[in-house]
KEZAMAR-952208 format. One line per 4 residues: number of its first residue (from 1); their letters; for each residue x, y, z of N, C-alpha, C. Coordinates in steps of 0.05 Angstrom, whole numbers, plus 5000, padded with zeros to 4 digits. Example, Ala and Ser with C-alpha at 12.3 -4.5 7.8 and 13.67 -1.06 7.14 Angstrom:
1) as) 5264:4886:5156:5246:4910:5156:5264:4934:5156 | 5257:4955:5142:5273:4979:5143:5258:5001:5157 $
# end
This chain:
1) xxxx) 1306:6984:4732:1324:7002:4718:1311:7030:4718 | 1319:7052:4732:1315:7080:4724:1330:7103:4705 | 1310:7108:4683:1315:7119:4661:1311:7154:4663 | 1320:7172:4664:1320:7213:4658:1296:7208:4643 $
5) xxxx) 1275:7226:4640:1260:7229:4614:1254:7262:4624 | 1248:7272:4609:1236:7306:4603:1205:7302:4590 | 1212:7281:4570:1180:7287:4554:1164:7262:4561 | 1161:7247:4583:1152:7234:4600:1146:7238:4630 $
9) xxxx) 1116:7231:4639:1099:7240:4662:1119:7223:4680 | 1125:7237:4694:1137:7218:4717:1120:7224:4752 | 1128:7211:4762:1115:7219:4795:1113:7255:4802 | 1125:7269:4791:1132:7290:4812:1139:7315:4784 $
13) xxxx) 1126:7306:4766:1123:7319:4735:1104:7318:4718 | 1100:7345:4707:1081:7340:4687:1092:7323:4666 | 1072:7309:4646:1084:7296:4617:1085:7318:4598 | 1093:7324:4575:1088:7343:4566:1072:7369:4552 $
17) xxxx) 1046:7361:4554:1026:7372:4556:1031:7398:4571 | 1034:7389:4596:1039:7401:4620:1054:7426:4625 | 1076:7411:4619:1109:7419:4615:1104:7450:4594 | 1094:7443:4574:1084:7467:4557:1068:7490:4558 $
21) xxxx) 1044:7479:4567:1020:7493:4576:1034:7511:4602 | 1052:7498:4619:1062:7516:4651:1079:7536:4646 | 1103:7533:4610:1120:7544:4601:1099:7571:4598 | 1083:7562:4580:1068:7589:4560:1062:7610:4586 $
25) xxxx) 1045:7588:4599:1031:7608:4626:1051:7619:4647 | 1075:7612:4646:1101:7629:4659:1108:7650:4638 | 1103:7649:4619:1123:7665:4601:1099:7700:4593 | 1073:7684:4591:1050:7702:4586:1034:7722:4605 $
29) xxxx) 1048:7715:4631:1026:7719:4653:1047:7754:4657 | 1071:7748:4660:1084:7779:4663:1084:7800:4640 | 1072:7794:4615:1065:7801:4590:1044:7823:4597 | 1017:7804:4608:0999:7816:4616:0996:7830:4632 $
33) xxxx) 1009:7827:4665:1018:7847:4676:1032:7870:4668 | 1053:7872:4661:1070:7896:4643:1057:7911:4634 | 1033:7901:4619:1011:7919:4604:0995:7939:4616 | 0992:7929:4636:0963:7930:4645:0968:7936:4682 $
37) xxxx) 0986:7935:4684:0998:7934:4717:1010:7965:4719 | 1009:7982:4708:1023:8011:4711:1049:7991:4727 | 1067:8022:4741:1087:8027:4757:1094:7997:4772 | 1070:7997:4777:1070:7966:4803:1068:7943:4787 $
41) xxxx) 1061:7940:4763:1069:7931:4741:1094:7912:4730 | 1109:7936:4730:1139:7943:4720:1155:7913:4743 | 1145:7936:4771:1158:7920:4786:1168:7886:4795 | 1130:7885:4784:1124:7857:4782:1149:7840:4764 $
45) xxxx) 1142:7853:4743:1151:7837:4722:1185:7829:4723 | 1194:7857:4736:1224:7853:4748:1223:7825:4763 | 1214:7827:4784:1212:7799:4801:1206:7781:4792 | 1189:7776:4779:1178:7758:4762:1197:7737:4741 $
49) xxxx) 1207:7762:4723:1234:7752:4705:1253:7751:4716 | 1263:7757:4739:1293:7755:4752:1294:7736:4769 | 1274:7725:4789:1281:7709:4812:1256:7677:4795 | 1227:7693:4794:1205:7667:4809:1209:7654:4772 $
53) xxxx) 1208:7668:4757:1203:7650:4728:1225:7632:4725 | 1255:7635:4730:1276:7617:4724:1271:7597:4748 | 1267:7603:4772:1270:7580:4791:1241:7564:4780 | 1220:7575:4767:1200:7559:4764:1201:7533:4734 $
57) xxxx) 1220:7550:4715:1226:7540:4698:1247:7508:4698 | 1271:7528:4708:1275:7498:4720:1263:7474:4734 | 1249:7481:4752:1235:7460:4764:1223:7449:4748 | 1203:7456:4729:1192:7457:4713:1202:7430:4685 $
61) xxxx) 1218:7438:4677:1234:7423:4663:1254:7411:4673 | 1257:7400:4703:1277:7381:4704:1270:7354:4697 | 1289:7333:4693:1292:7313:4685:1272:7294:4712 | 1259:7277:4707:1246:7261:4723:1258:7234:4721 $
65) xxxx) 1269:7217:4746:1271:7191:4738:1250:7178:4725 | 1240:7155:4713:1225:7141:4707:1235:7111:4720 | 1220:7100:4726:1224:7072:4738:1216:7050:4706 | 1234:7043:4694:1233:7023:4673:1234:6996:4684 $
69) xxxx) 1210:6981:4676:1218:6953:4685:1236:6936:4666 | 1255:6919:4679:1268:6908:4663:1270:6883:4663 | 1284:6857:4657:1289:6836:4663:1282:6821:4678 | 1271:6805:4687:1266:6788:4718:1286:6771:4705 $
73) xxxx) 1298:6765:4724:1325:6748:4742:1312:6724:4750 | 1326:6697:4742:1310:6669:4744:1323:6680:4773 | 1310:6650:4790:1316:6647:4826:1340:6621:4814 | 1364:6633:4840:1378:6612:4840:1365:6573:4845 $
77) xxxx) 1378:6560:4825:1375:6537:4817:1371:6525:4843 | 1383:6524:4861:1387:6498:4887:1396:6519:4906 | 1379:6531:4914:1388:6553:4943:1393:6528:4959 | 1414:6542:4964:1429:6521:5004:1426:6541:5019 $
81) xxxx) 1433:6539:5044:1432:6543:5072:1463:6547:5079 | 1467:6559:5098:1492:6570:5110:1512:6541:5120 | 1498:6522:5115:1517:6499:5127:1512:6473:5103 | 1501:6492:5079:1511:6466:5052:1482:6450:5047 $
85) xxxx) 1454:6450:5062:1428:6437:5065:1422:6453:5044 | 1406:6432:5026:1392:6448:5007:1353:6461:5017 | 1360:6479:5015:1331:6495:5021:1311:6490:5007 | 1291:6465:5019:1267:6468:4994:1240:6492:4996 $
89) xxxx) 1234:6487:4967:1209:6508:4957:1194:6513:4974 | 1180:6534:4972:1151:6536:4994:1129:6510:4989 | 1120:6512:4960:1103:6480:4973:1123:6455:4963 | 1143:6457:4961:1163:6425:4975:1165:6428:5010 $
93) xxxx) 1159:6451:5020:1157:6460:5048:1131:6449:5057 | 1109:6460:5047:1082:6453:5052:1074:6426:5059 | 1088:6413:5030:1077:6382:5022:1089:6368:5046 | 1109:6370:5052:1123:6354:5074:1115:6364:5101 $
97) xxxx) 1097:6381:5110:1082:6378:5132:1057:6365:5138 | 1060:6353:5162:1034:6339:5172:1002:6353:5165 | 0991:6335:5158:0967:6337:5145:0948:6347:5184 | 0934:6369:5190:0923:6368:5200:0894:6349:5208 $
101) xxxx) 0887:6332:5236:0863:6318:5227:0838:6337:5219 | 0826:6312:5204:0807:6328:5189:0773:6320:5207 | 0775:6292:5227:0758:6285:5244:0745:6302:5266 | 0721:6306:5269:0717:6322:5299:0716:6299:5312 $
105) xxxx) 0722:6305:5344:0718:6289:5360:0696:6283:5360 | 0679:6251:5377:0659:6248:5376:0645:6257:5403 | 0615:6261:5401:0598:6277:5422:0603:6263:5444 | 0605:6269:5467:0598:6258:5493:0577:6248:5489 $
109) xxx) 0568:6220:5512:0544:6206:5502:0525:6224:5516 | 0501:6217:5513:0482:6231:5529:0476:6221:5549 | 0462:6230:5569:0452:6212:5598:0420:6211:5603 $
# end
């Protein structure tokens, strides 16, 4: 069963820790620039807030499947075969094969 989560680590996401810490440091980093960046600054921060912080944000906070395990499903009772034979088990399979011998042959005599 796969479950959405946001405030859960999934494959291809931070868990929330993450999620937060990447928010602050998107939101803080054009702050600092602005300040401290004169003219070329400015510019940054244009780009910054208009195109790279929303596409980062989203990514950022999308939903991750989670893989939830759920139920195990008994095995059908009496599996048959395409023509009505009932299929037995792997060792009901086993047991009903020939026992390999367990004898070595004996030595050639000597001369």
């Amino acid at each position: 069963m796969q479950q959405p989560s946001r405030w859960r680590k999934g494959t291809t996401t931070f868990g929330p820790f993450g999620r937060v810490s990447w928010t602050i440091c998107v939101v803080v980093l054009p702050a600092f620039v602005g300040m401290f960046g004169g003219i070329g600054g400015i510019v940054f921060v244009g780009i910054w807030c208009g195109v790279i912080a929303p596409m980062a944000l989203r990514d950022l906070w999308k939903a991750d499947t989670l893989y939830v395990p759920g139920q195990r499903s008994a095995p059908p009772p009496n599996p048959v075969s395409y023509d009505g034979t009932r299929i037995p088990s792997l060792s009901e399979y086993v047991a009903s094969q020939p026992k390999p011998p367990t004898t070595e042959p004996a030595a050639p005599p000597l001369s």
